[in-house]
C-alpha angles and dihedrals in degrees: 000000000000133000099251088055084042091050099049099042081060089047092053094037091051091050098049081054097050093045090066093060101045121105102243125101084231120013129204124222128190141196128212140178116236141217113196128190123198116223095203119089094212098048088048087056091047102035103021131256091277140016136180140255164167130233122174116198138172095253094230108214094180150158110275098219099085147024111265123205117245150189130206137170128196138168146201149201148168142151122208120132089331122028116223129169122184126192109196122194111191137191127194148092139304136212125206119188130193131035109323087228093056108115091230115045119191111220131190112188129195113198144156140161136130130303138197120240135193114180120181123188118161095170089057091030090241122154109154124148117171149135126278160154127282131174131176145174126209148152137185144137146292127221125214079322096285099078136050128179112198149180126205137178120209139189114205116195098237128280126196086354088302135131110221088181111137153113133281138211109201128177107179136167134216099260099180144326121240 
């Protein structure tokens, strides 16, 4: 099994998880693929300039009246010179403007929580995995309430000397409601 199917089972498992829990009577949960870009020069020249992903969300169609609380997972992973994965769980609010029943919804979304990193560097002689803080902003927009397209900024707190700050493409679809 790879990484990135690894990744993405965890992902899945950690979202079903997350939608029985949730407060709606069905909740919708979405997956998306993910394009991330490092901010940091140096961790461009060890890990590469972008890497995939998966995230999985509850896909909140809501009232706009009001912030919702949401949780998100996402997960990402490359190997260039270094390898590095990093599995994210947040926790925050989202936003939803306009009319619930629009066929496009802007979204902004506040989050943090804490991620799993593993970072591997021979050449450095770098080998760290631990626990850690993320928090990210993003928005975006949902489409005829199946698809949504985002962008997301995230700080990471550092990893094997390493900032994983950067920002995020995302295009994601409803999969299912539990």
């Amino acid at each position: 099994m790879t990484r990135l199917t690894a990744l993405f089972l965890v992902i899945l498992m950690m979202a079903a998880c997350a939608a029985a829990l949730a407060d709606d009577e069905k909740t919708p949960i979405a997956v998306s693929f993910q394009v991330y870009y490092p901010t940091s020069s140096e961790t461009k020249d060890v890990f590469g300039n972008a890497w995939t992903g998966f995230g999985l969300d509850v896909l909140r169609l809501q009232d706009t009246e009001k912030w919702r609380p949401l949780i998100s997972f996402h997960g990402m992973t490359t190997n260039d010179i270094g390898d590095a994965t990093i599995i994210a769980a947040n926790f925050g609010m989202q936003k939803t403007f306009g009319d619930e029943d629009d066929d496009v919804q802007p979204f902004v979304v506040l989050q943090a929580g804490p991620y799993w990193g593993d970072v591997e560097v021979p050449s450095l002689g770098v080998d760290e995995s631990k626990l850690g803080f993320n928090a990210n902003v993003e928005g975006g927009i949902i489409i005829n309430k199946r698809f949504q397209l985002k962008v997301r900024y995230d700080y990471y707190s550092r990893i094997g000397g390493f900032s994983f700050d950067g920002f995020t493409i995302s295009a994601g679809i409803k999969l299912f409601e539990l």
